[in-house]
C-alpha positions as CSV (number, residue, x, y, z in Angstrom):
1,X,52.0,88.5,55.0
2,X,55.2,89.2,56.9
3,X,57.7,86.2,57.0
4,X,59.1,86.4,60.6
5,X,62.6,86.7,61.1
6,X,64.6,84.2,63.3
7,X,68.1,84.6,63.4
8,X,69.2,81.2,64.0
9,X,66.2,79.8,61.2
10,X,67.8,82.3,58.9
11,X,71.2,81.2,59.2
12,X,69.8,77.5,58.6
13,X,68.1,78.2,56.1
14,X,70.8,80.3,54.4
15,X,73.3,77.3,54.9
16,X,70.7,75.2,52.8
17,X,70.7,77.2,49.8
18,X,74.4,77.5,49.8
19,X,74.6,73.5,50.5
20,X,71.9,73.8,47.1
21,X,73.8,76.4,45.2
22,X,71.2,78.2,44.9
23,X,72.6,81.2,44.5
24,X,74.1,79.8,41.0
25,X,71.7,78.5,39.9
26,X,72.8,78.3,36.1
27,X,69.6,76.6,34.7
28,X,67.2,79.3,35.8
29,X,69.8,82.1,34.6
30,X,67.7,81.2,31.4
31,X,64.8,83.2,33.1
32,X,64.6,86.5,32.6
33,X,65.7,88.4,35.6
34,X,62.1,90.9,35.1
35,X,60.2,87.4,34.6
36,X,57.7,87.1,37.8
37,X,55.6,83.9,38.6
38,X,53.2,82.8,41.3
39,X,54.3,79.1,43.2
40,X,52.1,77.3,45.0
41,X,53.7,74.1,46.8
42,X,50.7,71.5,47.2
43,X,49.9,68.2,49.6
44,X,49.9,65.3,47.3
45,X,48.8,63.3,50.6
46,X,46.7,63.5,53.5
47,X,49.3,65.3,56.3
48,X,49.2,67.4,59.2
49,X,51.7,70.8,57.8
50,X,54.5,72.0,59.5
51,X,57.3,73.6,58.6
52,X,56.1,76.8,56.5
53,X,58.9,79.3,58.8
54,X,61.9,77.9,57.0
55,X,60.1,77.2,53.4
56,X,59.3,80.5,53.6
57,X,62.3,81.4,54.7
58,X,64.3,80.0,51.8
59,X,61.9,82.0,49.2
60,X,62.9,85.7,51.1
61,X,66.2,85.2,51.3
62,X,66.3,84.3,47.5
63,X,64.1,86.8,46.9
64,X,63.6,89.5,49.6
65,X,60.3,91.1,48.0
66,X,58.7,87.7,47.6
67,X,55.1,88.0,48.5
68,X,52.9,85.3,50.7
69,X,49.8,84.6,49.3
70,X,48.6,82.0,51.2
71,X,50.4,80.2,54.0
72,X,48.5,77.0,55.9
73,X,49.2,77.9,59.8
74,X,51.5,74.6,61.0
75,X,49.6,71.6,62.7
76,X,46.9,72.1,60.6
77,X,45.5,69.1,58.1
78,X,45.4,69.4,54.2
79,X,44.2,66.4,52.6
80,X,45.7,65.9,48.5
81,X,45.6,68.7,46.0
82,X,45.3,71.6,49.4
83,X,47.6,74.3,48.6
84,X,50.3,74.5,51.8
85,X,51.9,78.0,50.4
86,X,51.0,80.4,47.5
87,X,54.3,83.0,47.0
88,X,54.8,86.2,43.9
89,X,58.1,87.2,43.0
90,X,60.7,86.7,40.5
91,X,60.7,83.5,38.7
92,X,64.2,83.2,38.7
93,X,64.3,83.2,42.8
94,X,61.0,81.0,43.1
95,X,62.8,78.1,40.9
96,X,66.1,78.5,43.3
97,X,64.4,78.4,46.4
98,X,62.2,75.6,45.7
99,X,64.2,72.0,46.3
100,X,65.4,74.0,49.7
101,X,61.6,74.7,50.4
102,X,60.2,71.6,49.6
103,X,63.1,69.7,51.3
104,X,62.2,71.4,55.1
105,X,58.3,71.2,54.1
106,X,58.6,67.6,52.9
107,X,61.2,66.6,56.2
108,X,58.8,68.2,58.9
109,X,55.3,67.5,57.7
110,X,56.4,63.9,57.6
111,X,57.2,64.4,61.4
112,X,54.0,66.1,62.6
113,X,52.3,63.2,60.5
114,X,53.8,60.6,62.0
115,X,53.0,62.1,65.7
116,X,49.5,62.8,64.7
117,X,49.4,58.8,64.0
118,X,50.7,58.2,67.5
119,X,48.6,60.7,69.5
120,X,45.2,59.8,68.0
121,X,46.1,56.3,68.7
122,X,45.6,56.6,72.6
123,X,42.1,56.2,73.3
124,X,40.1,59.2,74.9
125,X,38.3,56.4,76.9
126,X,41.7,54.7,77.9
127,X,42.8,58.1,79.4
128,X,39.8,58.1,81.5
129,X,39.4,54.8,82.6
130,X,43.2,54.5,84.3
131,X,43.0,58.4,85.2
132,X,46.0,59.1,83.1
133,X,46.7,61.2,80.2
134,X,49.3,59.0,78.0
135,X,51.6,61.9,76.2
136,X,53.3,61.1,73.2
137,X,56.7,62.1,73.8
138,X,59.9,62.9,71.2
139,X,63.4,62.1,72.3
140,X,66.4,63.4,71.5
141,X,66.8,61.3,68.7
142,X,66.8,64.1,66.0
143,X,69.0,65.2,62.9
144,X,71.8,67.4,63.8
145,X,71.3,71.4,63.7
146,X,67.3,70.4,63.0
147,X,66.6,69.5,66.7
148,X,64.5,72.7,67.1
149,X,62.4,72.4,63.6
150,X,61.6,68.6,64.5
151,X,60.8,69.0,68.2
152,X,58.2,72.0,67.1
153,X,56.7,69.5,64.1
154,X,56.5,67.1,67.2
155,X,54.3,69.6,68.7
156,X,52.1,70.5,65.4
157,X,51.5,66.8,65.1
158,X,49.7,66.8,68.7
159,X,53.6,65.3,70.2
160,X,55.2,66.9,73.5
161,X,58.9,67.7,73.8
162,X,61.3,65.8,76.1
163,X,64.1,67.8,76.9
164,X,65.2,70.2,74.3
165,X,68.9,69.4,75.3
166,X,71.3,67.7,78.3
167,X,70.9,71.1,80.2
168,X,66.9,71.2,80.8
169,X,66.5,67.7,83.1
170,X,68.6,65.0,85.0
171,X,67.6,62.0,83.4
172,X,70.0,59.3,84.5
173,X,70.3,56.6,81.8
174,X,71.9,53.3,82.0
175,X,75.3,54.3,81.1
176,X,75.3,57.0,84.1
177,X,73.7,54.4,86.3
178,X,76.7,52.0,85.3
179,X,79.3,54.2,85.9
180,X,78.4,55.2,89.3
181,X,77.6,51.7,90.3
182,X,74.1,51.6,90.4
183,X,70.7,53.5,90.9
184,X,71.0,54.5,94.3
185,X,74.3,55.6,94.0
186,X,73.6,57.3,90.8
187,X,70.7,59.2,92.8
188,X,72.6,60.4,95.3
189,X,75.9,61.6,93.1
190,X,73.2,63.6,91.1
191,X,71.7,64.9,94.6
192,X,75.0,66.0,96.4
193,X,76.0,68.2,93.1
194,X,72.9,69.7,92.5
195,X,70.6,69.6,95.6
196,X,67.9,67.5,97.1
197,X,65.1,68.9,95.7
198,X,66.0,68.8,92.0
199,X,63.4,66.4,89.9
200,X,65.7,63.3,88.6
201,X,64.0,60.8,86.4
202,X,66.0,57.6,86.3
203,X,66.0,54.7,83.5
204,X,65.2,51.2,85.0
205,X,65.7,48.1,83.0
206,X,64.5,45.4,85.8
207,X,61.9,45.4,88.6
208,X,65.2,45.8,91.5
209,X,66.3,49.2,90.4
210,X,62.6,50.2,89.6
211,X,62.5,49.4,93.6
212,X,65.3,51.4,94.6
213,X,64.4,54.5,91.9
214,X,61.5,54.1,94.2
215,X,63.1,54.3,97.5
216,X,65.4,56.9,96.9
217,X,62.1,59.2,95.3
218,X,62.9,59.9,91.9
219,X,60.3,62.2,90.9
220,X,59.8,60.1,87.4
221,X,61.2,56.5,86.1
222,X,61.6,55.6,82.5
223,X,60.9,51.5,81.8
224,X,62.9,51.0,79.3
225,X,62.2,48.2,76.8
226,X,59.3,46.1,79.0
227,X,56.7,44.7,77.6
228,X,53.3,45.2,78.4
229,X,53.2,42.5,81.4
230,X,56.3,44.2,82.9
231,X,54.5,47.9,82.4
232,X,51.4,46.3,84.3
233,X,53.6,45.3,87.4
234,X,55.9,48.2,87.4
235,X,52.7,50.2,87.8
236,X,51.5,48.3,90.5
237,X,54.8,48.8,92.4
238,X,54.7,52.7,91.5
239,X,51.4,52.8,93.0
240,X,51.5,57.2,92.0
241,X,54.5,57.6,94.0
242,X,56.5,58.6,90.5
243,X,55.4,59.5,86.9
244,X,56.0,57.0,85.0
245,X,57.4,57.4,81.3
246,X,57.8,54.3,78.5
247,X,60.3,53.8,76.1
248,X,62.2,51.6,73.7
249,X,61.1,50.5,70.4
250,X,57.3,51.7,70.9
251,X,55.2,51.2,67.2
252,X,51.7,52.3,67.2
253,X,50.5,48.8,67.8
254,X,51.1,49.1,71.4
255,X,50.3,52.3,71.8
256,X,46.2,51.9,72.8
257,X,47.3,48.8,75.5
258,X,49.9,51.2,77.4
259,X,47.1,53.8,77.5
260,X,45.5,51.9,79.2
261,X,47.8,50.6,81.4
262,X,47.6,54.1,82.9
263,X,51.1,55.3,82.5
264,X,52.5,59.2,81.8
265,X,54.2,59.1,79.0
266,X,55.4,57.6,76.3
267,X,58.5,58.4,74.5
268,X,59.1,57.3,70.7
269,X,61.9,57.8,69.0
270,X,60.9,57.0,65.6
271,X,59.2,60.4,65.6
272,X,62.2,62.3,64.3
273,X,64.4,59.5,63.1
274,X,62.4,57.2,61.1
275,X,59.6,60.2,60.1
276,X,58.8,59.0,56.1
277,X,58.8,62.6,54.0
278,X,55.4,63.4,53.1
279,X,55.1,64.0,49.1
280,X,54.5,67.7,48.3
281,X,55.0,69.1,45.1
282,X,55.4,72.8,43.6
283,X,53.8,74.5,41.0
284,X,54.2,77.6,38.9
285,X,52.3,80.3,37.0
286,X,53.6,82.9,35.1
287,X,52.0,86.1,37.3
């Protein structure tokens, strides 16, 4: 198997091993340089994988005639004991690459996990009955330099990807909407500097600017921290004239009741910032 080269996952991944030292790696100078083992990094819990591009990544660059054996495709389940990745090279390189490896393997399955937890809790039914499809969103609430690697485990989990960066969608949060004194305002600001027809989504903390998000035609608005009472009249008051997206401290307990309260999205940050590592562990042979 051919390990795909992306330049800016190789110069991540080549900043991890230096961060590791892995390239002085004076334990495994111990190994003889001919020495040349088979890893296999295993699921010691029931995940969804994701990650295998950079894990892979860190075993080339350490070693570039490592050979794949076996390589899970990403979004897939492995429950405990599944192999994830199988590689052949030098034993030496295996040992320096792994930490780097397991550290992107163990980050981003614990992200596509998580999602997975979060998109199987909408009800199919739920979806049906209010004529919505309830989307598990991401935010931009990711480590630094790993926005791209967490936002695609968002996607292996079963997740959809808010905006990728400030560049892809207005989205007028509270800070914009208090500096230019309010959601109409804010609206039209956005409007005279980049056209009436771009798609704005605007943040609304009360049922007033909801009302004038409304009136002015934002294309989507974001209810930020209601609960589910609030969500129930908001949605009467939208009435399908916007999408209508969810947000602010969303655990999966409420997850099933916004369903089915018929609303777009749903946005959680605790995707990417409060993900749990999922326990992997490698193994190695003598080949």
């Amino acid at each position: 198997m051919t390990v795909p080269i992306d330049p800016r996952l190789r110069r991540l991944v080549q900043e991890a091993l230096r961060e590791d030292g892995a390239r002085q790696d004076i334990t495994s100078r111990a190994i003889p340089w001919s020495m040349r083992a088979v890893a296999e990094i295993v699921a010691e819990q029931d995940m969804i994988v994701s990650g295998t591009a950079p894990a892979l990544m860190a075993f080339r660059l350490c070693d570039p005639r490592v050979r794949v054996l076996k390589s899970v495709r990403d979004g897939r389940r492995v429950g405990p004991g599944r192999p994830i990745l199988r590689v052949k090279g030098r034993a030496r390189s295996l040992l320096s690459a792994e930490r780097t490896a397991l550290n992107f393997l163990s980050r981003l399955c614990g992200v596509a996990t998580l999602t997975r937890r979060f998109v199987d809790a909408v009800p199919a039914g739920a979806r049906a009955r209010a004529r919505a499809r309830a989307r598990i969103l991401d935010t931009r609430k990711t480590t630094p330099l790993l926005r791209h690697l967490e936002k695609s485990a968002v996607a292996h989990g079963g997740g959809k990807n808010h905006r990728m960066t400030l560049s892809e969608a207005v989205l007028l949060k509270d800070n914009h909407v208090l500096l230019l004194g309010g959601v109409l305002p804010a609206i039209r600001a956005v409007r005279r500097r980049l056209g009436k027809s771009v798609e704005i989504e605007v943040e609304v903390k009360s049922f007033a600017e909801l009302r004038e998000a409304l009136s002015e035609g934002a294309g989507r608005v974001l209810l930020d921290n209601m609960t589910d009472r609030q969500v129930r009249r908001a949605m009467r008051m939208v009435g399908g004239r916007a999408k209508v997206e969810v947000s602010g401290g969303v655990g999966l307990d409420r997850i099933s009741r916004l369903a089915r309260l018929g609303v777009d999205y749903i946005s959680v940050g605790a995707l990417t910032h409060s993900a749990l590592a999922a326990k992997i562990s490698m193994d190695v042979r003598r080949a």
